[in-house]
N, C-alpha and C positions, 0 to 999 in steps of 0.2 A: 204577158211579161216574160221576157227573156231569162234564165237561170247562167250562171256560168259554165262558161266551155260550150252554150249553142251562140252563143253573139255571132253577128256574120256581117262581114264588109261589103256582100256581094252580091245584095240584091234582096228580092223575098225569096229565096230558095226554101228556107229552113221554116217558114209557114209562121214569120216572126212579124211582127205589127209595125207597119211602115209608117212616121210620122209626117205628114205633110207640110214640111217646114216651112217651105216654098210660101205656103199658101197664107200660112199662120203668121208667116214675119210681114207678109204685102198686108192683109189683113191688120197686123201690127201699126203698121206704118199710116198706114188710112187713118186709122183710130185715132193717133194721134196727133195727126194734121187736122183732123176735124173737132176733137177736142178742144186745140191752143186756138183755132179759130172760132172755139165757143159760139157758133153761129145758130145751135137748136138744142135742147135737153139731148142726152145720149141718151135716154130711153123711148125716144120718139122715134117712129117709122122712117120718117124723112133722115134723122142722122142713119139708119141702117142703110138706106137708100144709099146715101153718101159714103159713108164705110165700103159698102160693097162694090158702087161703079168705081171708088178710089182704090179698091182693092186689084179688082180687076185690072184697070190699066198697070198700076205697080207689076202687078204678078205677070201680065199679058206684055208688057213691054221690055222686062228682064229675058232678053233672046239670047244671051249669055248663059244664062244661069250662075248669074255674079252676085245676086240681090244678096248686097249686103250694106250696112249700117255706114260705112264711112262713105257710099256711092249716095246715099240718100239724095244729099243736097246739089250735088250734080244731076241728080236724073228728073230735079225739080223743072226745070225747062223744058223737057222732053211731055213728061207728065201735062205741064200745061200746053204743049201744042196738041197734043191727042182729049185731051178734055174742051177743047177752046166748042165756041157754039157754030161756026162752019165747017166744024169738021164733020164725017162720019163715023163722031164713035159705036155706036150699034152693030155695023158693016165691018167695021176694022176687028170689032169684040168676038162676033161670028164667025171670021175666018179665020184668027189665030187659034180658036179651040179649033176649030175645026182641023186646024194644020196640027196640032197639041196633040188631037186624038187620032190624027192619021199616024203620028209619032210613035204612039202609046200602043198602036196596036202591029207597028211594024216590030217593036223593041220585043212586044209578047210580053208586057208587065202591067201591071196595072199601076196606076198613078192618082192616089187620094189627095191629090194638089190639083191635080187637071180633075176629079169628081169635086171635088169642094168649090172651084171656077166655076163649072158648071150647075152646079146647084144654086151659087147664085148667080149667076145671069138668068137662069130660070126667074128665081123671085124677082128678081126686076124687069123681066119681062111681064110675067104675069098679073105682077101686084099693080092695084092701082090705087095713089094717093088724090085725095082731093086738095088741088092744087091751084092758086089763081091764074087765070086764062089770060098770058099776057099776051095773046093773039088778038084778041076784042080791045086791048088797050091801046088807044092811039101813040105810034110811037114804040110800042110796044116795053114802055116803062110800067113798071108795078105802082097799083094805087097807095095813095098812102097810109088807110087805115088797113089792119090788116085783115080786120073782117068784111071792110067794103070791095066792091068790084064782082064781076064774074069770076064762079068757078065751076074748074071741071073735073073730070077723073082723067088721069093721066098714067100713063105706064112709071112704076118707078126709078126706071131710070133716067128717063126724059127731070124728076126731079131731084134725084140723087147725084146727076151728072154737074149740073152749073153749082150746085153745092161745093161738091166737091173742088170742083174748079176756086172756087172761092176761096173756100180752106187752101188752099196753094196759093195762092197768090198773100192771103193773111200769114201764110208761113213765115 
């Protein structure tokens, strides 16, 4: 924590604790689109899933660095084109960090909004939800009970992503 008279406008110079707003408010935002579309308990893996591919396009798509409250529901259309199921969100996800941290290390700063990104894409890479296989589904529509049909283990963003899409659209 900061004392008075070392506060500084101008960067981490002063060896002061950077808050990653950025990150916190996209993060923010996700929450609560998946929240109002009450679509799974918030204590389930599947909503963090959700929370965090929603987080990621919010934060990954702010190329401004404008993300703020009154832009929300304008950047709702954008959001659903980049979440939609033909897109490639995975590929689009991996080049913008990738562009993020080519940024980060030209500027010579560090960046706890582009580490917080990155950590989760990690767990959604990594993590895998048991999910139903709606590939084996004719059609490829979900069965109706929810315990019936095949399942499989899936990367969690492959089930975090059409969640999320969901919640947006229930916006």
């Amino acid at each position: 924590m900061l004392h008075r008279g070392q506060e500084s406008t101008d960067g981490t110079g002063g060896g002061e604790l950077t808050v990653p707003m950025a990150w916190l408010y996209a993060e923010y935002i996700a929450d609560e689109l998946l929240r109002t579309g009450d679509l799974m308990p918030p204590t389930s893996f599947e909503f963090r899933a959700g929370r965090d591919a929603l987080a990621l396009t919010v934060f990954l798509a702010d190329t401004g660095g404008e993300l703020s409250g009154i832009r929300v529901v304008s950047q709702l259309e954008t959001w659903l084109s980049l979440t939609a199921y033909d897109q490639p969100w995975q590929d689009w996800v991996r080049e913008r960090l990738a562009r993020l941290a080519g940024e980060a290390i030209e500027s010579g700063g560090p960046s706890p909004d582009l580490d917080l990104a990155a950590a989760a894409w990690r767990w959604l890479e990594e993590t895998e939800l048991l999910a139903p296989d709606l590939d084996a589904v004719p059609g490829g529509s979900p069965v109706i009970g929810e315990d019936d049909g095949p399942k499989v283990w899936t990367p969690a963003w492959r089930l975090g992503l059409p969640l999320g899409h969901l919640a947006i659209h229930l916006f």
